[in-house]
C-alpha positions in Angstrom: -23.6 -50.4 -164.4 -21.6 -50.8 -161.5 -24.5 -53.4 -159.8 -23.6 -55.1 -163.3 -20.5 -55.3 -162.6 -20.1 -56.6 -159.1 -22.4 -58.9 -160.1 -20.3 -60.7 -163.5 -17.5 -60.8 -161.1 -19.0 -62.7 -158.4 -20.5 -64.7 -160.9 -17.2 -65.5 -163.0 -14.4 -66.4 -160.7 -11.3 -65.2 -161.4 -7.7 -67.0 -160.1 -6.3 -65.1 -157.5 -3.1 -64.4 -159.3 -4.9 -62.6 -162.0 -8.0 -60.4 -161.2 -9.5 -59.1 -164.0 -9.4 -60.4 -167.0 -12.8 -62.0 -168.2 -14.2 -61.4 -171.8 -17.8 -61.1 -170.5 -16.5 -57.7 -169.0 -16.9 -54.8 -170.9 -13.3 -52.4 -171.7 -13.3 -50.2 -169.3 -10.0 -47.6 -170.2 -10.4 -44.1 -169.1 -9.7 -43.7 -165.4 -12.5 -40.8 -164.9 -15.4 -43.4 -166.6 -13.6 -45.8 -164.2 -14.2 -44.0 -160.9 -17.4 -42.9 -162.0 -18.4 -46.6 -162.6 -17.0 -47.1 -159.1 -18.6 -44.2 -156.9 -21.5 -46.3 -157.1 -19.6 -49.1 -155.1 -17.3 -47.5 -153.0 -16.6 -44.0 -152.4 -12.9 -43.3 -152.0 -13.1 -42.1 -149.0 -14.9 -45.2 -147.6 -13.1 -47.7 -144.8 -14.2 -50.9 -146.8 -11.9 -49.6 -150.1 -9.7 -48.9 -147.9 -9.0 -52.4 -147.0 -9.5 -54.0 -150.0 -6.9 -51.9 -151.7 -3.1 -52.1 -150.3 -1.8 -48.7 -148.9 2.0 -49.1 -150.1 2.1 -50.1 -153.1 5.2 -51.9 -154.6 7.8 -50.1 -156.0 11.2 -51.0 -157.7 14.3 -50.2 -156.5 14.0 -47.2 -153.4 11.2 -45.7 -154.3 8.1 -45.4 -151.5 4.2 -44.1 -152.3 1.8 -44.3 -150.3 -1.9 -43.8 -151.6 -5.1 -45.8 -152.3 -5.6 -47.2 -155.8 -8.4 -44.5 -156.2 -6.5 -41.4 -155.1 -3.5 -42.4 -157.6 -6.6 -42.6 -160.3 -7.8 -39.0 -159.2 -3.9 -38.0 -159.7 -3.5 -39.2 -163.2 -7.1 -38.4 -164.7 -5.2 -35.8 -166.7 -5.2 -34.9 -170.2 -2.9 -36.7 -171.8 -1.5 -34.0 -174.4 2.2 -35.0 -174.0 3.8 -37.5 -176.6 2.9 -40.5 -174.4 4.1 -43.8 -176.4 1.7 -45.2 -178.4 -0.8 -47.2 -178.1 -3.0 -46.4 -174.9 -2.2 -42.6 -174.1 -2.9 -42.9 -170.6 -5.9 -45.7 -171.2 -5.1 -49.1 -170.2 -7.4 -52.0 -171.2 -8.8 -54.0 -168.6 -10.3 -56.6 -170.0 -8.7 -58.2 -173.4 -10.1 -59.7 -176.5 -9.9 -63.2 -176.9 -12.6 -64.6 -179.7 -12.1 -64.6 -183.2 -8.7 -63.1 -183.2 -6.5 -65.0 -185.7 -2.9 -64.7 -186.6 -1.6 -64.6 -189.8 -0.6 -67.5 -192.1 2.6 -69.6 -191.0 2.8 -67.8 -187.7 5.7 -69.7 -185.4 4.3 -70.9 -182.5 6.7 -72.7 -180.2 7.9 -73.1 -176.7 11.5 -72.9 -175.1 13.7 -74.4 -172.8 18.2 -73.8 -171.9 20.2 -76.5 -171.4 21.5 -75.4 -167.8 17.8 -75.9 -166.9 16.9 -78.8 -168.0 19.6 -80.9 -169.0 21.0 -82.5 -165.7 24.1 -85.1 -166.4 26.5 -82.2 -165.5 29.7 -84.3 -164.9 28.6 -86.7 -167.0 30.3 -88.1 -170.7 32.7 -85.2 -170.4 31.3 -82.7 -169.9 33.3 -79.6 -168.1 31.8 -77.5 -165.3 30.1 -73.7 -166.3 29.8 -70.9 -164.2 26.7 -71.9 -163.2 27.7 -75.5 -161.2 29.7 -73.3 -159.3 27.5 -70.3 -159.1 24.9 -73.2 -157.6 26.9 -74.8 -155.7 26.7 -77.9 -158.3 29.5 -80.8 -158.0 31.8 -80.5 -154.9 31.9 -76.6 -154.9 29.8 -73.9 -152.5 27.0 -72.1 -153.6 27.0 -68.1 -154.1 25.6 -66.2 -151.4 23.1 -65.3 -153.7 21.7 -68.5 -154.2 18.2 -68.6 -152.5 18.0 -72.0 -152.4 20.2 -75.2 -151.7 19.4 -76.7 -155.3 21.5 -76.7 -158.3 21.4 -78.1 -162.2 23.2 -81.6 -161.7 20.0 -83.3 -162.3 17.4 -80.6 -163.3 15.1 -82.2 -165.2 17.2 -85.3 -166.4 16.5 -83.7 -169.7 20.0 -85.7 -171.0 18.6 -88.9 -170.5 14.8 -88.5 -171.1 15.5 -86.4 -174.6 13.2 -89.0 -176.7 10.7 -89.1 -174.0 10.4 -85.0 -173.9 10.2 -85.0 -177.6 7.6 -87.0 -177.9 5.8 -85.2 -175.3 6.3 -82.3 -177.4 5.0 -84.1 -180.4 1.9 -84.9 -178.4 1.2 -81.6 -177.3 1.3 -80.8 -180.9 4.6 -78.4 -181.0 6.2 -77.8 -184.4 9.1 -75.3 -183.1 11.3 -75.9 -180.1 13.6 -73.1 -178.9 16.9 -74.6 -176.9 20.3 -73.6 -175.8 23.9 -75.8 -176.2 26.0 -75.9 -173.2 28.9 -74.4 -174.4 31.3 -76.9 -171.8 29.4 -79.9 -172.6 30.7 -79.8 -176.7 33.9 -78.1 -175.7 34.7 -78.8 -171.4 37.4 -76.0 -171.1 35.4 -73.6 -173.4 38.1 -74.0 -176.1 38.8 -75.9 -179.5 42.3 -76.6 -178.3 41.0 -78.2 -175.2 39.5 -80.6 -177.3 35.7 -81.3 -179.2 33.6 -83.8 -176.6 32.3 -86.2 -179.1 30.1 -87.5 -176.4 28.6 -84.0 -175.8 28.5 -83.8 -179.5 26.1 -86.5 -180.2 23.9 -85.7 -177.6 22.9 -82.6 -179.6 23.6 -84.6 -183.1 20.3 -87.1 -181.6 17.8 -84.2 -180.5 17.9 -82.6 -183.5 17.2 -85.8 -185.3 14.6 -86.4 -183.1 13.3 -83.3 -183.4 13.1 -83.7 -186.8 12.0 -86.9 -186.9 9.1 -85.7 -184.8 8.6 -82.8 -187.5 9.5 -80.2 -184.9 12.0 -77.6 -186.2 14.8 -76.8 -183.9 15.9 -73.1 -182.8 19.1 -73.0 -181.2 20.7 -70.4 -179.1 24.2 -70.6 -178.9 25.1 -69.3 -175.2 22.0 -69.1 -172.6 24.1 -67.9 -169.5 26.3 -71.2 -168.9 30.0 -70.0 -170.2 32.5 -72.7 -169.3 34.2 -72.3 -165.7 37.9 -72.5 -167.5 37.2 -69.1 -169.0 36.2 -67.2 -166.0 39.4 -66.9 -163.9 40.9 -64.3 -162.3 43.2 -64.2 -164.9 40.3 -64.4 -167.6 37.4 -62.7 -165.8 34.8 -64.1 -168.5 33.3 -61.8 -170.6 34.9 -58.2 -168.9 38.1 -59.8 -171.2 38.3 -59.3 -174.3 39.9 -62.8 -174.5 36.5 -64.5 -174.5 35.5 -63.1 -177.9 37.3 -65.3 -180.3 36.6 -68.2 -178.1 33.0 -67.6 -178.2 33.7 -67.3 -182.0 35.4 -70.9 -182.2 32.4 -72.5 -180.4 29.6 -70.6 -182.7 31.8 -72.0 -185.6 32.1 -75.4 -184.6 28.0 -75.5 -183.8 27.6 -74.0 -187.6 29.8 -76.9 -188.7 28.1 -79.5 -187.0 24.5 -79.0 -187.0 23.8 -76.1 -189.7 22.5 -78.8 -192.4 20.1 -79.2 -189.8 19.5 -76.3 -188.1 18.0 -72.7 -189.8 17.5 -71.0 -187.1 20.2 -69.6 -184.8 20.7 -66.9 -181.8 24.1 -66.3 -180.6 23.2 -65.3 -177.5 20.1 -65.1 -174.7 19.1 -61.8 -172.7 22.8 -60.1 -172.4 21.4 -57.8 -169.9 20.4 -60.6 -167.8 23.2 -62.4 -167.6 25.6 -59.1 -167.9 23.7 -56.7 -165.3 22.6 -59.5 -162.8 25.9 -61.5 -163.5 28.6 -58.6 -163.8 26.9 -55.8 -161.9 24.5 -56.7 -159.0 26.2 -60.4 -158.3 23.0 -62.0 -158.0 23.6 -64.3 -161.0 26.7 -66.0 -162.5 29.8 -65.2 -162.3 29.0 -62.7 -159.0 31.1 -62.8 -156.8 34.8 -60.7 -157.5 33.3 -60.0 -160.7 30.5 -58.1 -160.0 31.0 -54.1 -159.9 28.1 -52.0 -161.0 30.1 -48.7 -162.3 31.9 -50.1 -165.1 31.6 -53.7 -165.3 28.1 -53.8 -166.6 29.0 -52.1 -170.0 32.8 -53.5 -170.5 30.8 -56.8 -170.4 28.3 -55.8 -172.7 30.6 -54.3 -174.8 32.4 -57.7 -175.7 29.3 -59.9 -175.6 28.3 -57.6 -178.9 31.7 -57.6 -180.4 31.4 -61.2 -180.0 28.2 -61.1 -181.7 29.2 -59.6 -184.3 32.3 -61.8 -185.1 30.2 -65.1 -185.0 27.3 -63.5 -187.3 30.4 -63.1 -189.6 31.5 -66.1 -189.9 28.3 -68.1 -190.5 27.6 -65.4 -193.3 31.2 -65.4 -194.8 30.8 -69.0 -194.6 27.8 -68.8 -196.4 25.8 -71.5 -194.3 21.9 -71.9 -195.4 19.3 -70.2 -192.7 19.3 -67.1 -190.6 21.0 -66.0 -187.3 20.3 -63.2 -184.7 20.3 -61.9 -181.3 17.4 -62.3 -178.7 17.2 -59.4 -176.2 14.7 -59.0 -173.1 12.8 -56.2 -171.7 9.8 -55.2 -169.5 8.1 -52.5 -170.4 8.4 -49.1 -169.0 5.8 -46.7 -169.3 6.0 -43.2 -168.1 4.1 -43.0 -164.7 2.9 -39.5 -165.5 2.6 -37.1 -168.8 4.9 -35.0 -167.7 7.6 -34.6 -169.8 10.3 -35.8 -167.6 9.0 -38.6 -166.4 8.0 -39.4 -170.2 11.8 -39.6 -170.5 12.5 -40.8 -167.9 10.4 -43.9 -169.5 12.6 -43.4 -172.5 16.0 -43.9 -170.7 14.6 -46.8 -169.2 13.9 -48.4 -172.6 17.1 -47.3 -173.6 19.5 -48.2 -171.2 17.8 -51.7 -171.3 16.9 -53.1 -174.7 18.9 -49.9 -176.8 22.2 -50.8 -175.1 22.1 -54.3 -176.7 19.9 -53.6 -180.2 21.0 -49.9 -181.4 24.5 -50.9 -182.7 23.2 -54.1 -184.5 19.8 -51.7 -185.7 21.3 -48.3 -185.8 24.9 -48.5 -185.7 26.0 -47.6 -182.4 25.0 -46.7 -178.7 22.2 -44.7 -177.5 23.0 -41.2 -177.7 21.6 -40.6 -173.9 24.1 -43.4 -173.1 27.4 -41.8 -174.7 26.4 -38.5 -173.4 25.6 -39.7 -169.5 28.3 -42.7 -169.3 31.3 -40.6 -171.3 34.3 -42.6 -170.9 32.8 -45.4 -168.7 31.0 -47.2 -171.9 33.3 -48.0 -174.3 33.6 -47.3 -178.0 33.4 -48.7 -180.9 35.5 -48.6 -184.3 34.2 -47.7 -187.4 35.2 -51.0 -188.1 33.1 -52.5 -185.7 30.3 -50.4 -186.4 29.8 -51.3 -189.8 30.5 -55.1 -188.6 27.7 -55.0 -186.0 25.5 -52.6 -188.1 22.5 -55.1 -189.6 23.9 -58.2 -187.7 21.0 -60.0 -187.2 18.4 -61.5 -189.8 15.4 -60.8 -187.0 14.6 -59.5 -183.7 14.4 -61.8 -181.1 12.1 -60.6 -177.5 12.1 -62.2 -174.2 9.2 -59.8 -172.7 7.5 -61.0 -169.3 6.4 -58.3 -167.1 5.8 -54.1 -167.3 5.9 -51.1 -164.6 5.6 -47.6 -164.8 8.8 -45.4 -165.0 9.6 -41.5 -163.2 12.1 -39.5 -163.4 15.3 -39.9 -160.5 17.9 -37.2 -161.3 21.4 -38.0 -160.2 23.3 -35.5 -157.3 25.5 -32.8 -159.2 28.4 -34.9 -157.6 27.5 -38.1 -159.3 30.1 -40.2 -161.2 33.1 -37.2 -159.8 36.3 -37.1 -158.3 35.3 -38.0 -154.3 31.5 -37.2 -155.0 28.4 -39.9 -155.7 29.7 -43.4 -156.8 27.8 -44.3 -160.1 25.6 -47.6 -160.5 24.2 -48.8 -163.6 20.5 -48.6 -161.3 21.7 -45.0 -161.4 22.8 -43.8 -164.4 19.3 -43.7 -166.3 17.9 -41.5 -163.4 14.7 -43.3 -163.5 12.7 -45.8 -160.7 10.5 -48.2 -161.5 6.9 -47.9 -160.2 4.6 -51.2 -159.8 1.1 -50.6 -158.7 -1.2 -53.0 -156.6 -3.5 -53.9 -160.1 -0.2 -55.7 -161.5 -0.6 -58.9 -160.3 2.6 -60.2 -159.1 3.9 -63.7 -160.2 5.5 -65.9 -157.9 8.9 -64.3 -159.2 9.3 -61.2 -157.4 10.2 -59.5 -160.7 7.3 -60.7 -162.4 4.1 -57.9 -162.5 1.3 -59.0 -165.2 0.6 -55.8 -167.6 -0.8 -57.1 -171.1 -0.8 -54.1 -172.5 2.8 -53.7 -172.2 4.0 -56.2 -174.6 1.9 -54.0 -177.3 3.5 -50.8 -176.4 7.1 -53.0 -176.5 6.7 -53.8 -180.0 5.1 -50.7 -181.2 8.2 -49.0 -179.8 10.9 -51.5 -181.6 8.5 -51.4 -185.0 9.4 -47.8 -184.8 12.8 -46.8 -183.4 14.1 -50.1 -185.8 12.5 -49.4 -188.8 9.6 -52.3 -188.9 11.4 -55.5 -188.5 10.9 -59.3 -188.0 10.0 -59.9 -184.5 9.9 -63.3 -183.2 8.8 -63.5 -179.3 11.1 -65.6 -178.0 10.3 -65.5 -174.2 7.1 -65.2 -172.2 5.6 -66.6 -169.5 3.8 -66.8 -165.9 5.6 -68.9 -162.2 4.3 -70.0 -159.4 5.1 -71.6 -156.5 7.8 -74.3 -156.8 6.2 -76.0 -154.0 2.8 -76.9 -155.6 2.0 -80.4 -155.6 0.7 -82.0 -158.5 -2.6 -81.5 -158.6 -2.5 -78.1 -157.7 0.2 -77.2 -159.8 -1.4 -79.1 -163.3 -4.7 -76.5 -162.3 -3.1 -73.4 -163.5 -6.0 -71.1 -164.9 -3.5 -67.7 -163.8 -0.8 -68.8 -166.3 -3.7 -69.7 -169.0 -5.2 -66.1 -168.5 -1.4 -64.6 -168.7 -0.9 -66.4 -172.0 -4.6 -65.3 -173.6 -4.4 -62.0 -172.5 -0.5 -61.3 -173.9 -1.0 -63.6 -177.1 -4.8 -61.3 -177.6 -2.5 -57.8 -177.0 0.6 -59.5 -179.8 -2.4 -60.2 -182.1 -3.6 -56.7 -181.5 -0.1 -55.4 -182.2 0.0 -57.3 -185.5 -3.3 -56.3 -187.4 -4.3 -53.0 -185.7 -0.4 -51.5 -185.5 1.6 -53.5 -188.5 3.9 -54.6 -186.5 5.9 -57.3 -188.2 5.6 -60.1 -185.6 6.2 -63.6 -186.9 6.3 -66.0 -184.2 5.8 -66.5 -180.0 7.7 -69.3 -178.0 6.2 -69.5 -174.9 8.3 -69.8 -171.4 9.4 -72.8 -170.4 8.5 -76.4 -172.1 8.3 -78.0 -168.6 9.1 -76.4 -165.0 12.7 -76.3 -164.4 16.0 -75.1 -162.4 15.1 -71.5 -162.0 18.9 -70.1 -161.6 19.2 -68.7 -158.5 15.8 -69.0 -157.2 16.4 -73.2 -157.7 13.4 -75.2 -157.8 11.1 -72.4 -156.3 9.5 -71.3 -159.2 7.6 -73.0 -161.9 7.4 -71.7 -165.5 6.8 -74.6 -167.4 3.4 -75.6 -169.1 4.6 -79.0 -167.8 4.6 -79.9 -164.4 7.8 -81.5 -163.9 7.8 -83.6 -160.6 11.5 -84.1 -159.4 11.4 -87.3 -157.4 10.6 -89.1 -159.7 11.1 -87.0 -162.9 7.5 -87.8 -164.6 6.1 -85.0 -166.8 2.3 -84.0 -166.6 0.9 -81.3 -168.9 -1.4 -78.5 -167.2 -4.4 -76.6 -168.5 -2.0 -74.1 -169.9 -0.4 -76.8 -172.1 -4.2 -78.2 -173.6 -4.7 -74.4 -174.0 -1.6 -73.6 -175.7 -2.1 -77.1 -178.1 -5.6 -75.2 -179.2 -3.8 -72.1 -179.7 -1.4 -73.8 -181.8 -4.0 -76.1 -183.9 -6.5 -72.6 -184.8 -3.4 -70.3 -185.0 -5.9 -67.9 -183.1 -6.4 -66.6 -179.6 -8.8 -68.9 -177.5 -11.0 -67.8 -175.5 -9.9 -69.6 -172.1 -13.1 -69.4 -170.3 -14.0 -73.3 -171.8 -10.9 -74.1 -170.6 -10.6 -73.0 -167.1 -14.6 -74.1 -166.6 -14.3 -77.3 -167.7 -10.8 -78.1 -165.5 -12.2 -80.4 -163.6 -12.7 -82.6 -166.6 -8.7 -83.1 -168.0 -5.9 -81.5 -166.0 -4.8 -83.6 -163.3 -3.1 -86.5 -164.7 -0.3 -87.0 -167.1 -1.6 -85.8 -170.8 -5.0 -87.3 -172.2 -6.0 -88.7 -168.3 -8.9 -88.0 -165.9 -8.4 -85.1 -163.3 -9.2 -84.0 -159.7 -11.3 -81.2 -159.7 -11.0 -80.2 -155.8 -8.1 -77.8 -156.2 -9.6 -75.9 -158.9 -13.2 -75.7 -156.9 -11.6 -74.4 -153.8 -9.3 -71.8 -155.7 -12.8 -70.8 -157.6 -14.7 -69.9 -154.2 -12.1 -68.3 -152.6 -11.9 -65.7 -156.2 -15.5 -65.4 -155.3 -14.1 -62.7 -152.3 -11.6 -61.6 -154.5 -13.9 -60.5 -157.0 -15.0 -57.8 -154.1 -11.4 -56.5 -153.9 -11.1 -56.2 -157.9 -14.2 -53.7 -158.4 -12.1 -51.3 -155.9 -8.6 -51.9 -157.1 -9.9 -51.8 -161.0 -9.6 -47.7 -161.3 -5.6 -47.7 -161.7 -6.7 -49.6 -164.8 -3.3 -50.7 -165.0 
């Protein structure tokens, strides 16, 4: 079994960024059936796994281990009698199903994009400066410390003057739903109606979702996707840690209800509030940063308004009674606990909590977490009963931006922690829990980015039942890579095809083995763009965007994803990935090079050694 094994690996390349994950392959869940399967191989103890496996392996935030892939399988071959979450009780799947798995009828399938991003034209037909052109460095002002690289959104992808041209592309590619954000300064420069409505600003938006239409692609608009207007984050208004902010945001949401509801169903007030709140408010390493980052209490005053403002705005499009629905999308990765033991199975719990519970429990159940109230005391805030009933049931779905998982254990807090001259408390601290990632979650070129399929089924399986079964739409996921890739390496991108098949296979799992109520899936990012503070490093998009010269050229992932979109099924992306050499190179329906693709293939040849002794984590 093992010869059998070795040898479909060899014989089946696999792209280095993503080992294991051939349909050819048999499931192999159960770590003991896994290191049996192995012994025949390599024995633990034996040099050559030695090397092929890493000895640290990578862990998130402090946290240090060191042990071989097969010794942490020896440790966890336990019987997994606690309540583990469901699915997968301690057996992760290995390989993942991607034949004949359908979706149900008028599934959403759709990609996504944020105006900061892509847009470009940033002092351009009146538009005002956000946070981010001076988070960036963007205009004539000095980029955050925090910035890795030197780029910032002035031009992105030009996105303001090529709108026609990307929505054609879209049309090509055969999209029917397009997820994008309004810049809040671009419709309104000082963030305010008394500052005055850019008409300029407001036309742009008036002509994409004409084109859009006239296209037959429906538009999904997020109302605030990180970029609040500079005027409103001032030392005298510090953004979103002022209450202040609320009933501007509220002006703005009205004013994009006025203007573009008759065309526009679907809306999301805002994107990922714990991104832009914890990264932006807390660690510093994303807009605003800087004197407004503090990770004790900032974190949860911010978060505290962004859902008050929530609340108000879902008001007033329902009191207003405009046509369509309106929600909320919120971002997680998931957390499983590293071990049955029942603390590090809360510990898992917190995790989830303090993450995606802070932002959906008081629109789903009323209020805060209870762990939260109990831990925080008078550092989160409160709510009214007023404000609970207002937030209570404030969104018409649930929208998840889900990319990566990691195991969770528990990480108690001193005695002295959060008192009078003892432990200073950090939001990383609070939910006593670190993040464990092990060397079988292939890392993306993001450094927060660890591939675990399995995770996004667990995810919904866990909102499906702490929220009572609702809508789901996935409104986030995808796969980077370098952001220095030429062209035709980056258009040969079989990892992020493989990401997509395996997470899509696990959604489609969630859906007709679990009932979970998932909708639709936009996948992450239309085209590579401006990657906030990591620049023009990364590259999400199933577009290769090249920046010199601002030509688009769809990659393998994007003739993938049109299949996936025509059957409404998983597709198998073996086809796909062996016939590269045939269509990926050149901008959409040309002739490709096949050399990149043949020397990644040999070179997973080798690799294919190192996956039959890393495989036992099974992770």
């Amino acid at each position: 079994c093992s010869a059998r094994i070795l040898y479909r690996l060899i014989a089946q390349p696999v792209h280095a960024s993503y080992r294991t994950d051939h349909p050819p392959l048999p499931l192999l869940r159960q770590r003991s059936d896994c290191a049996e399967l192995l012994s025949g191989v390599f024995s633990p103890s034996s040099s050559s796994a030695r090397q092929l496996i890493p000895e640290s392996m990578a862990l998130t935030p402090e946290l240090t281990v060191s042990m071989t892939a097969l010794e942490q399988s020896a440790k966890l071959d336990t019987a997994f009698s606690n309540p583990m979450p469901m699915p997968y009780k301690g057996d992760y799947p290995q390989q993942y199903i991607h034949a004949g798995q359908s979706f149900p009828k008028g599934f959403v399938w759709g990609v996504g994009t944020a105006a900061y991003q892509i847009e470009g034209g940033a002092r351009l037909d009146g538009r005002g400066p956000s946070i981010w052109d001076t988070f960036s460095g963007g205009g004539d002002s000095e980029p955050d410390e925090h910035m890795q690289t030197k780029d910032n959104g002035d031009v992105a992808c030009d996105h303001y003057h090529r709108m026609r041209e990307d929505v054609k592309l879209m049309k090509d590619l055969g999209l029917r739903h397009y997820r994008f954000s309004i810049s809040w300064s671009r419709i309104l420069p000082n963030g305010t109606l008394a500052g005055g409505i850019n008409e300029k600003g407001v036309n742009f938006y008036h002509d994409l979702i004409n084109t859009l239409h006239e296209h037959d692609i429906e538009p999904y608009v997020t109302l605030y996707h990180w970029d609040l207007p500079q005027a409103l984050q001032t030392r005298l208004l510090p953004g979103w840690l002022d209450k202040a902010v609320i009933s501007h945001f509220v002006e703005y949401a009205s004013l994009c209800f006025r203007l573009f509801s008759d065309r526009v169903s679907t809306w999301m007030t805002f994107n990922e509030p714990w991104t832009f709140i914890v990264l932006g408010y807390g660690t510093g390493s994303k807009a605003p940063g800087g004197e407004f980052a503090e990770m004790a209490r900032n974190p949860y005053t911010a978060g505290h308004n962004v859902l008050l403002a929530h609340g108000e705005a879902v008001r007033v499009f329902r009191n207003k009674r405009y046509k369509g629905r309106i929600g909320v999308t919120n971002n997680m990765d998931w957390r499983e606990p590293l071990t049955p033991k029942p603390s590090d199975i809360a510990a898992a719990e917190r995790s989830s909590e303090w993450w995606l519970g802070w932002f959906c429990d008081p629109i789903w159940l009323g209020d805060y977490p209870a762990s939260m109230r109990k831990k925080l005391g008078r550092r989160l805030p409160t709510f009214s009963e007023a404000e609970k009933e207002m937030l209570r049931g404030s969104a018409d779905f649930f929208g998840l931006n889900h990319y990566g998982s990691g195991f969770a254990t528990d990480s108690p807090t001193p005695l002295d922690y959060d008192t009078p001259g003892g432990t200073r408390p950090s939001y990383w601290d609070d939910f006593e829990a670190k993040t464990v990632h092990t060397a079988e979650m292939p890392r993306a070129a993001s450094a927060w980015l660890y591939s675990v399929p399995w995770g996004l089924r667990k995810l919904l399986n866990w909102i499906s039942r702490r929220y009572s079964s609702p809508v789901i739409y996935v409104t986030e996921n995808g796969w980077s890579t370098r952001g220095d890739e030429s062209r035709e390496v980056g258009v040969v991108d079989p990892g992020r095809v493989l990401f997509y098949a395996n997470y899509t296979s696990e959604m489609q799992r969630a859906i007709n083995e679990d009932g979970v109520d998932v909708r639709g899936y936009f996948a992450w990012s239309l085209m590579d763009n401006f990657e906030w503070e990591m620049g023009y490093s990364e590259r999400f998009g199933l577009v290769f965007t090249d920046y010199a010269t601002q030509q688009r050229y769809p990659k393998l992932s994007a003739r993938w994803y049109t299949e996936v979109m025509r059957t409404n099924s998983v597709v198998d992306p073996q086809p796909f990935i062996a016939s590269v050499g045939g269509h990926a190179a050149g901008p959409f329906g040309s002739t490709a090079d096949e050399g990149a693709f043949k020397s990644r293939a040999v070179s997973s040849v080798f690799l294919s050694l190192a996956i039959c002794a890393g495989v036992v984590a099974l992770v």
